[in-house]
N, C-alpha and C positions, 0 to 999 in steps of 0.2 A: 722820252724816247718812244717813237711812235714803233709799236713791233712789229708790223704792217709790212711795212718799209724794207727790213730787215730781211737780209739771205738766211734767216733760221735766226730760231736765240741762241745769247752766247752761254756759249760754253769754257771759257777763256777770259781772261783781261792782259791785254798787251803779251801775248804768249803762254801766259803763267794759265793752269789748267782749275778749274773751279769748279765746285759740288753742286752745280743751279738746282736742285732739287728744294721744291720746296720748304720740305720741313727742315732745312736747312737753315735756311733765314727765319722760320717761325723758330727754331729755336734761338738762333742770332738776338731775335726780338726779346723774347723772357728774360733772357741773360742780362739785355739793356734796361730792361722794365722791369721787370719781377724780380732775378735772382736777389737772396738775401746775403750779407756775409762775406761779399765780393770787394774789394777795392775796383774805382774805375781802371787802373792798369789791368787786372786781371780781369774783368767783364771784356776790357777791349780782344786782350791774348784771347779768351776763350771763344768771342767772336771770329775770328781770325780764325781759327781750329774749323768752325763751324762750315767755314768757304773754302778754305783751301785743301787739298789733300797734305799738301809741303807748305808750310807759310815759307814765302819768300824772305830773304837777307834783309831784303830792301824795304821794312819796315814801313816807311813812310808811303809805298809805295802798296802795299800789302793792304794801309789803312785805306787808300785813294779809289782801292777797286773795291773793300769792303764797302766803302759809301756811296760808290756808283753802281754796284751790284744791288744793292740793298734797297736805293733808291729808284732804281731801272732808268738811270743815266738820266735822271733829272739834276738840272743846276739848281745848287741849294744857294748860290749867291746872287746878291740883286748885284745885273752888271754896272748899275751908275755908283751907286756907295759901297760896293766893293764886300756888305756885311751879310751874314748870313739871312735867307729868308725864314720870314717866323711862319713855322711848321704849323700844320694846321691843325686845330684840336684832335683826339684821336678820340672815337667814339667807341670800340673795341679793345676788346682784348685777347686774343690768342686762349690762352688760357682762361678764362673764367664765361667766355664765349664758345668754347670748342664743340661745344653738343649743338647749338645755335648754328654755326657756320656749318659744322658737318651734314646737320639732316639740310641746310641751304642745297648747298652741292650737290647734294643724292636725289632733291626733291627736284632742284632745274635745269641736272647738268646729264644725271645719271653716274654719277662722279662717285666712287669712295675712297674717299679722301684715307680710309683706315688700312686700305689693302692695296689703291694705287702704287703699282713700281716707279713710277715715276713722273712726276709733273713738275715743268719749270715753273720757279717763283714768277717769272713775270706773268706767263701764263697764268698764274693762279690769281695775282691778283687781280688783272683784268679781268677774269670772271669774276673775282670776289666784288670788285666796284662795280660788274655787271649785274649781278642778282638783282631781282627784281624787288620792286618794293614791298610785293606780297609776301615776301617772306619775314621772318620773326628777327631775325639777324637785321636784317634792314630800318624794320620798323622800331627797334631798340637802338639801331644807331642814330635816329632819326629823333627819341626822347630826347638822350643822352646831349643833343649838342644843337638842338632846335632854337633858333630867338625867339624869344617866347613876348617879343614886344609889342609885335604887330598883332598878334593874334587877337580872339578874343576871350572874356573870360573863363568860357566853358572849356575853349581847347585848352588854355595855360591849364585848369584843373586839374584835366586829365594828361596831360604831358608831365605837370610837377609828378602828378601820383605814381605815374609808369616810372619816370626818374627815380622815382626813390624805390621802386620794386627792384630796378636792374642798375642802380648804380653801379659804377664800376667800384670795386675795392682800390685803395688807395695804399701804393706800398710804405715801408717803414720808413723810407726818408725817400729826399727828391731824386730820379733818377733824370739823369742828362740824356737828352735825345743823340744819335750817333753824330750829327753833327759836332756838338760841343764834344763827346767822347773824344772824337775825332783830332778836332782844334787842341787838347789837352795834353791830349797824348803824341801828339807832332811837337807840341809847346818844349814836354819833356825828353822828348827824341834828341829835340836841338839844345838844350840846355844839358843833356849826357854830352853831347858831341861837342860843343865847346868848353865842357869843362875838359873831357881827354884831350883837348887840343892844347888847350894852355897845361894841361900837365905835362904832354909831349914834347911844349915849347919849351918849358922849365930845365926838365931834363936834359936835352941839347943845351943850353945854356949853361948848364951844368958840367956840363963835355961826359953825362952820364950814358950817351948814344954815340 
């Protein structure tokens, strides 16, 4: 979604009233990536909490703006095969990044991100992919996920060595990018809904309605 374009960012999805503040979705993010202890159903609820003031009835619907929210109205689907597109390595992290990204912010925006009232996520991230390369945030995202093919020997040396200063931490089992969240949690929406439907069917048949 080009923000450019747009009469203001949104504040809404199809009516429904939404918390665009940034650390809203950075926290959205942890819960998908980080938290510990969580079931996917509850990472998804607790996402949902994060965007909405009121999560919506309409469940499927609540999921559909949490991933267009979150995404800033990018299609996660290739339109010829129909399948989701593979997400791009992520070179960050919210969390184990936060002192990195913050002094980014303060050092090229004038930004404190610690005391800001308020900055929309999309806002924020177009700055954040706008940082400049000079900074330390950048230049660590830049080890983390470098091809190290073409290079030569000297740079690979020093790109493996920074890699392994600032790896990212790896959580306790695989977390599903919101996509799949997504897909999983629609999977089980419709699989509740047709089982109360065939229960509902039973019962009428029953002459118990």
């Amino acid at each position: 979604m080009n923000i450019l374009l747009l009469g203001g960012l949104p504040e809404e999805y199809e009516g429904i009233p939404i918390s665009a503040d940034f650390r809203n979705m950075v926290q959205a993010d942890l819960i998908m990536h980080e938290e510990k202890g969580c079931s996917q159903t509850e990472m998804v609820l607790a996402s949902l909490h994060q965007l909405y003031p009121e999560i919506p009835k309409d469940i499927e619907k609540a999921i559909n703006g949490l991933q267009w929210f979150f995404t800033r109205g990018e299609v996660l689907e290739d339109k010829e095969s129909g399948e989701p597109k593979k997400t791009p390595e992520k070179g960050f992290s919210f969390n184990q990044d936060a002192n990195l990204i913050y002094s980014a912010f303060h050092a090229t925006y004038g930004i404190n991100l610690a005391t800001i009232e308020f900055l929309h996520w999309w806002e924020f991230m177009a700055l954040f992919e706008g940082l400049p390369e000079t900074t330390l945030i950048q230049r660590v995202m830049y080890w983390r996920t470098a091809d190290l093919k073409d290079l030569s020997k000297q740079e690979r040396k020093h790109i493996l060595k920074m890699r392994k200063i600032y790896a990212l931490k790896k959580p306790d089992k695989q977390r599903l990018s919101i996509e799949e969240l997504d897909k999983q949690t629609k999977d089980r929406v419709a699989r509740r809904y047709e089982e109360a439907s065939a229960a509902l069917a039973r019962k009428e048949a029953e002459g118990g309605i």
